[in-house]
C-alpha positions as CSV (number, residue, x, y, z in Angstrom):
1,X,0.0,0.0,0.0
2,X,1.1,3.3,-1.0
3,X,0.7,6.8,0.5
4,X,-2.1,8.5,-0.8
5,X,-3.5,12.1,-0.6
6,X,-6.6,12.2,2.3
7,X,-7.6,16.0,1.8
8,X,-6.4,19.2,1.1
9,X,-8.3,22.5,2.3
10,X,-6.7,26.1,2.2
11,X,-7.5,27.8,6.0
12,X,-6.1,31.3,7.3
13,X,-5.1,31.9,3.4
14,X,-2.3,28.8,3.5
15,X,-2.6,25.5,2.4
16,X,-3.2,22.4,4.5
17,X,-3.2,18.5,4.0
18,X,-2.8,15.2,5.3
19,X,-1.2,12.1,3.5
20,X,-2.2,8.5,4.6
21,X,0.2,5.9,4.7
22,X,0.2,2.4,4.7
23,X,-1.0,0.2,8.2
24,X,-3.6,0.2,10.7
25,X,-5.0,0.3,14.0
26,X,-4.8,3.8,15.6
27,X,-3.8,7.4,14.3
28,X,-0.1,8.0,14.0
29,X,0.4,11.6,13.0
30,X,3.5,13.3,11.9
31,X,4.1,17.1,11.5
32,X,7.1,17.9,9.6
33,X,9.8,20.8,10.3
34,X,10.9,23.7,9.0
35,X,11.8,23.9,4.7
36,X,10.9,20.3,5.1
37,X,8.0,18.3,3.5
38,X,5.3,15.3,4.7
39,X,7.4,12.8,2.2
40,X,10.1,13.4,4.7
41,X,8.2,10.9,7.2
42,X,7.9,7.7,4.9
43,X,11.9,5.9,6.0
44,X,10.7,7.1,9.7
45,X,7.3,5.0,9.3
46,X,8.8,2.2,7.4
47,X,11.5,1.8,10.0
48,X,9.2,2.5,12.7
49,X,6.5,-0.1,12.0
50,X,7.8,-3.3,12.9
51,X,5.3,-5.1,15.2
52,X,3.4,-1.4,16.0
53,X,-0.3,-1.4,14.5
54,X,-1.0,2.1,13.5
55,X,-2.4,4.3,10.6
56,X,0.3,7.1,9.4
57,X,-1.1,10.3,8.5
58,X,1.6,13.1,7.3
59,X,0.0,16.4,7.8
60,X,1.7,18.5,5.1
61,X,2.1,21.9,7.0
62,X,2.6,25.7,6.0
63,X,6.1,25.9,6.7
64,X,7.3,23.1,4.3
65,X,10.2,23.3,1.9
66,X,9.3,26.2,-0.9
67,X,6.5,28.2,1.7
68,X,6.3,31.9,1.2
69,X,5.8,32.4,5.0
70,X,2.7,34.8,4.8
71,X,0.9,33.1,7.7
72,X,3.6,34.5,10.3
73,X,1.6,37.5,10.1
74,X,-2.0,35.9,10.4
75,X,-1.5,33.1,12.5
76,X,0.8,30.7,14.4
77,X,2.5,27.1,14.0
78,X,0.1,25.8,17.0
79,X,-2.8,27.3,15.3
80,X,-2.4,25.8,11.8
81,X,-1.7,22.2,13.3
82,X,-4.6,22.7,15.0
83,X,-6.3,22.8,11.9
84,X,-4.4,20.4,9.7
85,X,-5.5,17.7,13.0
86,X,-9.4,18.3,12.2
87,X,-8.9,17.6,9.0
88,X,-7.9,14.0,10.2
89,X,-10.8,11.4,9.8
90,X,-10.1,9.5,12.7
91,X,-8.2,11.2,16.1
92,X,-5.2,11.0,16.6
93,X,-3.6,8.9,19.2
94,X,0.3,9.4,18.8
95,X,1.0,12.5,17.6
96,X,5.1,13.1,16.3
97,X,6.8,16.2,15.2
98,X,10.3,17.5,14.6
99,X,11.7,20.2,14.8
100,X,9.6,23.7,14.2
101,X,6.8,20.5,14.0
102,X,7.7,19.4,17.2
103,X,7.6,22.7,19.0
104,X,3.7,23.3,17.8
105,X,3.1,20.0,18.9
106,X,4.6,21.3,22.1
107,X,2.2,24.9,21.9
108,X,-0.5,22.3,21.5
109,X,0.6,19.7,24.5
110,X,0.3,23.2,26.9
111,X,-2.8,24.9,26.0
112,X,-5.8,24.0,28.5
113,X,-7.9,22.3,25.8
114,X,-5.3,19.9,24.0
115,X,-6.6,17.2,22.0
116,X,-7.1,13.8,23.6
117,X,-3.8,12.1,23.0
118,X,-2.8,8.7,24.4
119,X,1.1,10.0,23.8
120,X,3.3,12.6,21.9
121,X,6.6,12.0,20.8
122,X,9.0,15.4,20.3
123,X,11.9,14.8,18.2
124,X,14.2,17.6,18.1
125,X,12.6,20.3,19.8
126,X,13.9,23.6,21.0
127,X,13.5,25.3,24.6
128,X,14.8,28.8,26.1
129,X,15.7,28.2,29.7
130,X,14.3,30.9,32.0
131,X,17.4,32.0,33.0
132,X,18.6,32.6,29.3
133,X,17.9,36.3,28.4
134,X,16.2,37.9,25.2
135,X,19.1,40.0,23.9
136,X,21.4,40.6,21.2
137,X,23.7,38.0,21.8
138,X,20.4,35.1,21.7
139,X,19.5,37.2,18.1
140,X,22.7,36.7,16.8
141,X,23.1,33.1,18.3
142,X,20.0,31.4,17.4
143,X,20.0,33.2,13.3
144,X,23.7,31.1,13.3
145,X,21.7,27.9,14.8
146,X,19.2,28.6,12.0
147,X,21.0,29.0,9.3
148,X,23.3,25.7,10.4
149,X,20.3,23.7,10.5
150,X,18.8,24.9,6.9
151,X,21.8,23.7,6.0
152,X,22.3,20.6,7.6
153,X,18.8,20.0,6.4
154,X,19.4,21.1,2.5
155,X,22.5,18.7,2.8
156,X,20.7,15.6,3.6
157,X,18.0,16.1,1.4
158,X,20.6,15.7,-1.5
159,X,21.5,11.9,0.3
160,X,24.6,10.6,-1.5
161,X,24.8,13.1,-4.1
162,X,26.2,15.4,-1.7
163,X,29.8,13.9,-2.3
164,X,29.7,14.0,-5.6
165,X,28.9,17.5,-5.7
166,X,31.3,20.3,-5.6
167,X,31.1,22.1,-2.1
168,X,31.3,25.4,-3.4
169,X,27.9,24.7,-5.4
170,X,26.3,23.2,-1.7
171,X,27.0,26.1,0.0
172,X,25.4,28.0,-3.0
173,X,22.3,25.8,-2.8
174,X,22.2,26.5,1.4
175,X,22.2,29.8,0.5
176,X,19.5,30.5,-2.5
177,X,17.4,28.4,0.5
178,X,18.3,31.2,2.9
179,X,17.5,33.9,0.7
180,X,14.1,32.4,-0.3
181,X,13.2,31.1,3.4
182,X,13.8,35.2,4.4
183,X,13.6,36.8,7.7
184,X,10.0,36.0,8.0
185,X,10.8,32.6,8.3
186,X,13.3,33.4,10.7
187,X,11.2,35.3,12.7
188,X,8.5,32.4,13.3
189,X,11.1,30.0,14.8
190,X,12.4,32.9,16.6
191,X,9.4,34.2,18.1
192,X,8.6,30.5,19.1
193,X,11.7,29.4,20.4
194,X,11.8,32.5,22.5
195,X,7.9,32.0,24.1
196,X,8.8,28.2,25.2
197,X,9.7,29.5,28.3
198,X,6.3,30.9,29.1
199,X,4.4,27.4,28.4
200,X,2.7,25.7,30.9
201,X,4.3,22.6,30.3
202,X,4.4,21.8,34.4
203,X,0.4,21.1,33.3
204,X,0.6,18.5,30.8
205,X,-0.2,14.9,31.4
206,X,0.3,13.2,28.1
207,X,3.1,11.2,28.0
208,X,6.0,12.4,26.2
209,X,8.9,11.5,24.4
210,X,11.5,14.0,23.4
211,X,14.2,12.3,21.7
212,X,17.3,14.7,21.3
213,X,20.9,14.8,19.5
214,X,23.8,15.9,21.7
215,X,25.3,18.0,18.7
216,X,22.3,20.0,18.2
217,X,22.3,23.3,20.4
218,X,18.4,23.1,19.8
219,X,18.2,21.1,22.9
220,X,21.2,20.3,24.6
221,X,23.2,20.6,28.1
222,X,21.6,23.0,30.3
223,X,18.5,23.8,27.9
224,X,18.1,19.6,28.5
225,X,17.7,19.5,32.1
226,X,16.0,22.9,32.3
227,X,13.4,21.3,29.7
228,X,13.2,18.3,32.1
229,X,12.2,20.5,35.0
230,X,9.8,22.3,33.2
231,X,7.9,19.2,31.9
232,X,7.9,16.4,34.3
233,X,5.3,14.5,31.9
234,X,8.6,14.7,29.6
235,X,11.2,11.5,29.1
236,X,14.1,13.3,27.5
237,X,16.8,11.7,25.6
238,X,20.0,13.3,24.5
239,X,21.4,10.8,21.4
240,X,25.8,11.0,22.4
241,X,26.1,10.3,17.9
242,X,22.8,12.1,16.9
243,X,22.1,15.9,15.5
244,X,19.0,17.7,14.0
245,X,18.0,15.0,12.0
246,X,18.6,11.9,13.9
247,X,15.0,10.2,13.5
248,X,16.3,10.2,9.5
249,X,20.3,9.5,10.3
250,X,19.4,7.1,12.8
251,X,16.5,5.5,12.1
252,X,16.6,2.3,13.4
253,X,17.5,3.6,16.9
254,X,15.3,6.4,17.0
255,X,12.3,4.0,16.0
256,X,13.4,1.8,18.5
257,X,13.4,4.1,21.2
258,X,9.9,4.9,20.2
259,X,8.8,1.3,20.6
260,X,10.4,1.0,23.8
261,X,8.4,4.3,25.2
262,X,5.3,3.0,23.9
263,X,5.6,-0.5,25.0
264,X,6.3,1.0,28.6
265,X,3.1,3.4,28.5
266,X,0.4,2.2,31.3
267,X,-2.3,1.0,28.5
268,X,-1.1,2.6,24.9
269,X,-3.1,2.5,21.9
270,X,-0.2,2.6,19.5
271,X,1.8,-0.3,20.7
């Protein structure tokens, strides 16, 4: 069975839709990252399956690869996955993001009237410690961290071709991807990374996973154990070999971690 289009609707002006893929038993759904795309998911679900019963669904968001970014001045992240999830057919019981993905799932996981969720899994999230100040020196910090990750993330989509390729014309490519993406892009992961601090994650119940890589500043050392403290519902695990991108580097081990979580929860759905 293939992955197939479910629906596509445009809300707030921006384009939403949701991608089944092949399985059953309850809702899986994954929200993709920043400049990334809902195709992105189908190595994590294949390596992920296994002995799990679920039904993927890849919401295909308004910050994927190629977006023009209009929404940031309309709406937010947590707002438009709100409305890619009721376009679901079924609820969801597991709910997955990465990245930018992950941190609406976050929004979402704090607000008073979150969705009924039997877990959440977070993979490469991003947290502002109270202690860590709004100045200059966090502006100049995180648009590095940013512009690393687009990057990192332009260089992985080109898989083995990236050795072939001269680096001078990479670095090209990272930066046409740059200019495109634009401050406005920019701004959205900045404007959420910086209100993390001010979520009432001490509230949430649903079990989470956040699943981390200990060369990616986006969650890492002291952010880690000040994310833990804020969200005791939260198991946290920094990956010693993993990055931005270890659910697709890593795979297997991510996926197994998963399993392992899920396997552990009092009486999961998805396991």
């Amino acid at each position: 069975m293939t992955w197939y289009p479910v629906v596509e609707v445009v809300r707030d002006g921006e384009r939403l839709a949701v991608h089944r893929g092949p399985g059953s038993g309850p809702a899986l759904v994954l929200a993709h990252g920043l400049e990334d795309t809902w195709r992105t998911w189908q190595p994590f679900v294949d390596a992920l399956h296994g002995d799990l019963p679920f039904t993927p669904y890849a919401l295909d968001l308004p910050w994927r690869a190629g977006a023009q970014y209009a929404w940031v001045h309309r709406t937010g992240p947590a707002d438009l996955l709100r409305h890619a999830l009721a376009l679901l057919p079924e609820p969801p019981a597991l709910l997955v993001g990465h990245s930018f993905g992950a941190n609406a799932v976050l929004e979402i996981l704090a607000e008073a009237d979150r969705p009924r969720l039997d877990a959440a899994v977070l993979l490469a999230p991003y947290f502002r410690p109270p202690d860590d100040p709004i100045d200059w020196r966090l502006f100049d910090r995180e648009l590095a961290r940013f512009r690393a990750v687009i990057g990192e993330g332009v260089r992985l989509k080109l898989g083995d071709r990236r050795h072939t390729l001269d680096e001078d014309l990479v670095d090209s490519m990272v930066a046409k991807t740059l200019d495109r993406v634009g401050p406005l892009g920019f701004v959205a992961l900045l404007r959420q990374f910086i209100t993390t601090t001010d979520l009432d994650l001490d509230t949430v119940t649903v079990p989470t996973l956040v699943v981390s890589g200990a060369t990616d500043a986006a969650l890492a050392g002291p952010r880690t154990d000040a994310f833990r403290r804020a969200m005791p519902a939260a198991t946290v695990h920094t990956r010693a070999d993993g990055g931005h991108f270890c659910h697709l580097e890593q795979a297997a081990a991510v996926t197994t971690e998963i399993r392992q979580f899920l396997a552990a929860l009092p009486a999961p759905t998805v396991a």
